[in-house]
Phi, psi and omega in degrees: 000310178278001171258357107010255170279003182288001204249320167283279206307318180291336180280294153347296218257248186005315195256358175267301185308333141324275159338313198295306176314290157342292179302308176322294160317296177282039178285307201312313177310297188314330182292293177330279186313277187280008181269351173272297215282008177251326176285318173303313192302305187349311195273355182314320161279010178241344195220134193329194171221016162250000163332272201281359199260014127294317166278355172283334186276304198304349182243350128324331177271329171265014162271144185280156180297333186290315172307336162286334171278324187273004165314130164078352137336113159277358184250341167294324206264312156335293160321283171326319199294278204298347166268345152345292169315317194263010167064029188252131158244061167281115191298184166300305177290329178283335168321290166324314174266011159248017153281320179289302163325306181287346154267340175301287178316324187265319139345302181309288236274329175267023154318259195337326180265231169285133166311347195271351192274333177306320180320288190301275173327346152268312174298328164279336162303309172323293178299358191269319187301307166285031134262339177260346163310307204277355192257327165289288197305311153338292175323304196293296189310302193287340159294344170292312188283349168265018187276302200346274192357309204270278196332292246248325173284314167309338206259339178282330175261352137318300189300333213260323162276056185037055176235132155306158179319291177300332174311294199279004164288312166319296178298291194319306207292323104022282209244036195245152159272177155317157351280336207286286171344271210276008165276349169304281158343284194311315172322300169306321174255022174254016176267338187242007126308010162096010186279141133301149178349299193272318191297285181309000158287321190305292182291004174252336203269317189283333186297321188295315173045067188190132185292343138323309176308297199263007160273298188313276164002292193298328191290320200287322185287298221307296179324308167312328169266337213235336200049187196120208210240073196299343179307301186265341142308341174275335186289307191313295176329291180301323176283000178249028134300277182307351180260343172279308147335306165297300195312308183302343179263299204330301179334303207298303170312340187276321190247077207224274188343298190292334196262357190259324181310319183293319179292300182285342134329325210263301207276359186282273166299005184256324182272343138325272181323321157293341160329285183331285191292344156299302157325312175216072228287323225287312185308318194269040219242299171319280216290353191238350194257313166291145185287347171312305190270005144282351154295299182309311189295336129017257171306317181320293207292319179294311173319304182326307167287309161307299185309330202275332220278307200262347161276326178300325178294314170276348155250041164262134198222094179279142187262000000 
């Protein structure tokens, strides 16, 4: 039975890691294809629909069968949402296959151990794409939030030299770098494409996804109903950036201890145990061989991953 499924599993992970390649290779193309076929529908009210609808079949052909399937989704448009954030551009369907791939691989990878380690190692294969979403999406964010300053201080001093809002949007964006510079841009020009004002701010505060964002944002709309010295509100804006910014590394150096304590608990007992079973294998023998004692280790290893998942939770201090 298990050289069975060892053979079903394998066949599986061969033919999704194909798949997987497959997406992979063709993303740019497939990225290309539905940022046009977002743009063709758009126009489905200015222009006949038998116009486009030769170039929609033709683009329907440079789409993966998943992405066709999962086309027209709310959980689709999700997904695509948070790798976006995370600065990723994984369509829906590749998203899938490399969740489907990472259970495949991590299944493969508990072959050699107990039957009961294929789950937890397929559920952790599962999980990998969204750790790496969400560890990029970290990432993205505190470079945004150390960008901001600079951004919000260039922008202010564009203005103060006479440059327009949008002018001096233009520049931040010129001269600003990744990830932060070309969300800056993109304003600019879906503003001189005819978006309103307020909606493309609306849309640099979601692209941006930062509570920075959107204090900048709110200061910019608000000014805009009310009027006033948008110059020296952006002065104000930037300096409690930079004071949230200090504070949040202070924050960090304070709970640097407890979160370093959750990493040497958790790795405290797995390198016990490789110890042991190097050293001594006969002692561990019981414990890896019997369903008792594989059940315990089991149990061992989810506490661990809970405990750390919740020491780690209790020192993050949000700012």
């Amino acid at each position: 039975m298990r050289v069975i499924l060892t053979a079903i599993v394998a066949a599986m992970g061969a033919l999704f890691l194909i798949l997987g390649a497959y997406v992979f290779i063709s993303r740019r193309r497939i990225q290309s294809a539905r940022a046009l076929r977002a743009r063709l529908e758009g126009l489905g009210a200015a222009q006949s629909a038998e116009s486009v609808a030769p170039i929609l079949r033709r683009l329907d052909e440079n789409e993966s069968a998943l992405d066709r399937l999962m086309a027209g989704r709310s959980f689709t448009n999700v997904m695509e949402e948070e790798a976006r954030r995370g600065g990723i551009n994984w369509s829906a369907g590749q998203f899938v296959s490399y969740v489907i791939a990472g259970v495949v691989a991590g299944s493969l990878a508990a072959i050699w151990l107990p039957f009961m380690y294929a789950l937890p190692f397929g559920i952790a294969g599962a999980l990998t794409p969204f750790v790496i979403i969400g560890r990029r999406r970290h990432q993205r964010e505190r470079m945004i939030e150390s960008q901001l300053p600079d951004a919000v201080e260039m922008l202010v001093n564009s203005m103060k030299a006479g440059f327009s809002l949008q002018a001096g949007m233009n520049f931040v964006g010129s001269e600003l770098p990744e990830p932060a510079g070309p969300e800056f841009a993109r304003f600019y020009d879906e503003q001189r494409l005819g978006v309103d004002v307020k909606q493309a701010l609306i849309g640099l505060q979601e692209r941006l996804g930062t509570l920075d964002a959107r204090m900048l944002v709110l200061a910019i709309l608000i000014q805009r109903e009310t009027g006033g010295n948008l110059a020296e509100i952006l002065n104000n804006i930037s300096r409690v950036i930079r004071e949230r910014i200090n504070f949040r590394a202070h924050v960090g150096v304070l709970t640097a201890e407890s979160k370093m304590s959750a990493v040497i608990l958790t790795l405290l007992p797995i390198a016990l145990y490789f110890f042991i079973q190097a050293t001594n294998p006969e002692y561990m023998a019981e414990m890896t061989h019997s369903p008792l004692g594989q059940m315990m280790l089991a149990y061992g290893v989810v506490s661990l991953v809970i405990g750390f998942f919740l020491m780690q939770r209790m020192s993050r201090i949000e700012v």
